[in-house]
Structures are given as C-alpha cells and as structure tokens.
C-alpha positions as CSV (number, residue, x, y, z in Angstrom):
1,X,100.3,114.8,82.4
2,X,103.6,113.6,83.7
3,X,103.0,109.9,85.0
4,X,104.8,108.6,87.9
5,X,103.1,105.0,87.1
6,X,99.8,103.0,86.0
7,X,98.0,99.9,88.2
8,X,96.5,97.1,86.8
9,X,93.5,96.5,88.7
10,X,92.0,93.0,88.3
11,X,88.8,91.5,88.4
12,X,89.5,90.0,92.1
13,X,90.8,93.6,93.4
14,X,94.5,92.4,93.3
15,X,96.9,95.7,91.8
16,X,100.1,95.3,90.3
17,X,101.8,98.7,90.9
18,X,104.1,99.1,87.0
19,X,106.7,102.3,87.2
20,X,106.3,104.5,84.3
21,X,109.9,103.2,83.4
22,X,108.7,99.9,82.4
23,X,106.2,101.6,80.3
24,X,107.2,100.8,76.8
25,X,104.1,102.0,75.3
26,X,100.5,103.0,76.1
27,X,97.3,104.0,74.1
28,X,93.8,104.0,75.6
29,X,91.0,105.1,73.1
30,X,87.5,105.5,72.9
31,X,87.4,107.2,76.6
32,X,84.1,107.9,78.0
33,X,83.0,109.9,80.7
34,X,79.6,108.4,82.8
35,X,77.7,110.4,85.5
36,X,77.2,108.2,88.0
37,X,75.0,107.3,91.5
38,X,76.7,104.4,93.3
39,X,73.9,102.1,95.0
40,X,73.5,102.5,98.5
41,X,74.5,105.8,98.7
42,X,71.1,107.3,100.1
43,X,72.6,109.6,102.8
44,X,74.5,111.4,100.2
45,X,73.7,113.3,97.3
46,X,76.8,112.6,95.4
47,X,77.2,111.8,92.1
48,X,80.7,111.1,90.3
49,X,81.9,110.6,86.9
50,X,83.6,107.4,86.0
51,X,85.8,107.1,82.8
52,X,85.7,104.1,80.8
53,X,87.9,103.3,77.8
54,X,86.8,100.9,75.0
55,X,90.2,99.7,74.2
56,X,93.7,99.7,75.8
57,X,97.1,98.9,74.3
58,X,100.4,99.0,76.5
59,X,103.5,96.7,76.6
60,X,105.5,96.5,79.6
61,X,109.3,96.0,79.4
62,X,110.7,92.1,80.2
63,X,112.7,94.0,83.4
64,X,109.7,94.2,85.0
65,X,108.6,90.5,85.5
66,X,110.6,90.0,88.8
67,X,108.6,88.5,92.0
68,X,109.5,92.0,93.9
69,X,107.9,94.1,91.6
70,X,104.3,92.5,92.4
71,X,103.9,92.3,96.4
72,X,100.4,93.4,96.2
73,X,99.4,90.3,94.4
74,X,97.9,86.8,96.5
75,X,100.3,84.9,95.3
76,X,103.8,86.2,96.5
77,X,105.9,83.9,94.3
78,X,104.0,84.6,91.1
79,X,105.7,86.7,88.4
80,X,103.9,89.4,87.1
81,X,103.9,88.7,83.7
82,X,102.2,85.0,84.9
83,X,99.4,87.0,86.5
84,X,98.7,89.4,84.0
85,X,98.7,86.0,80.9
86,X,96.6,83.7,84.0
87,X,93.2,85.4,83.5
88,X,92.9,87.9,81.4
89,X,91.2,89.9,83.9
90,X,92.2,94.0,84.1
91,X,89.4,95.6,85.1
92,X,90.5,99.4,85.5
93,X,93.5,101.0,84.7
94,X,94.9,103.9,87.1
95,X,97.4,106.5,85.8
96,X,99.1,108.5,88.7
97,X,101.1,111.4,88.4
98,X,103.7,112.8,90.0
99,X,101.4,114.7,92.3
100,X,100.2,111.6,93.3
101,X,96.6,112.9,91.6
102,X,94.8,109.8,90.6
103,X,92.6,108.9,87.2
104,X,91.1,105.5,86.7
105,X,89.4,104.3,83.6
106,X,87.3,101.5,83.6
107,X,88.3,98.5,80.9
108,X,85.3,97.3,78.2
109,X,85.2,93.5,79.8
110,X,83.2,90.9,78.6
111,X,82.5,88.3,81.2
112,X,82.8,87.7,84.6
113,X,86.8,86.1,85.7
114,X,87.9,86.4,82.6
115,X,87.5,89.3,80.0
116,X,87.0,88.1,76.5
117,X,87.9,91.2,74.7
118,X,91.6,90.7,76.4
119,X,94.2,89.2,74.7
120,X,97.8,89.2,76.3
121,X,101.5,87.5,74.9
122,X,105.0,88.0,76.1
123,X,106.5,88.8,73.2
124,X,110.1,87.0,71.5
125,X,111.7,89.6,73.4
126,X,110.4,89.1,76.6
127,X,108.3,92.2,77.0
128,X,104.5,91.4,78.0
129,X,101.8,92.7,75.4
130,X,98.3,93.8,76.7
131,X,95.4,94.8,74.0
132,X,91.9,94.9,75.3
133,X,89.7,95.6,72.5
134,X,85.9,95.7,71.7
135,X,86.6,95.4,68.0
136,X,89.0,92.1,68.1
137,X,91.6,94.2,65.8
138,X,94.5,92.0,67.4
139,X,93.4,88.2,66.7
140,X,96.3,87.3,66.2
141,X,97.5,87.6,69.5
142,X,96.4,84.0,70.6
C-alpha cells in the first residue's frame, strides 16, 4: 500500500490533512474488523465493515507544524501540533493512497472530548509524538 497521506480525524469532525512526508513513523495494532448496520438506515439493507485499531503510534516531523498545513481546522491561526496536544481527541485515522482509495480505522477512545487512552508530546526535537493505547505502555509520555 503506497500512501499518499493519513487524516486525523477528531472528536468534533475537524481533519488535519498530514503528507506521507511528514510521516516519520506509523504502527497501528490490534486492527479489527466489525460488521456493521448504521441506525437509521431502514430503506437500505446495507451493512458495512468498520475497522478499528486498539492502539496507534506515529510521530509527525517538526516541518509540519506551520498554520498552512491545517486549513481544515476551526481555528485558522492554530498550529497543528497545538491542536493535536489541546485535546487529545483523534477519533479515526484515514490512510489514503495514491489512488486516492480510502481506509479508516476507528481509534480505542475512552471518554467523550477528550480520549484518555491518548497521550501526545512534542518531542526535544520538535517532532509531535502521538500513542493511543488501551494498555497505558507509554506513561511516561505526560
């Protein structure tokens, strides 16, 4: 799967759009596949799969926290990496590939703005680190 770049979808439907570039690294684990009836839809009888991962890991390189990289958000001063620390709230993560074919997973989440099970620093050298884990194996990311 060649990946042209990953959105982080948050909790209030805001999507910061990340280039693949920026990508320093990536893991999701624990992925899960869900059959799946939406509510409300009677006049169909569709039912979809939704993936959901238990844990996700990815830092995103310090290049990327520039106001023009994040036009999608509310606020369109706010830095990305300022959003992403501000709540703690990624919801779904969407990988799309250079065919523009589209795969979301659905993030373990543990409340209702805020996800407990996320923990997220900018590290010494200015890249943003994003673990959202079940388990708690990264406490020390306070």
């Amino acid at each position: 799967m060649k990946i042209k770049e990953i959105h982080l979808v948050f909790e209030n439907c805001e999507v910061l759009k990340i280039p693949y570039i920026f990508v320093k690294s990536f893991r999701l684990d624990h992925i899960t596949d869900s059959i799946i009836r939406w509510n409300g839809d009677l006049e169909n009888d569709n039912f979809g799969v939704a993936k959901f991962a238990n844990s996700a890991l990815f830092q995103i390189d310090k290049s990327f926290n520039v106001v023009d990289n994040a036009p999608t958000l509310l606020d369109k001063k706010q830095l990305p990496f300022d959003r992403m620390q501000q709540y703690n709230d990624i919801s779904t993560v969407c990988l799309i590939d250079i065919d523009r074919n589209e795969t979301e997973y659905y993030m373990n989440y543990d409340g209702l703005e805020i996800n407990k099970l996320q923990k997220t620093k900018v590290l010494d050298n200015g890249d943003i680190f994003v673990c959202i884990n079940k388990n708690k194996v990264f406490d020390s990311l306070k």
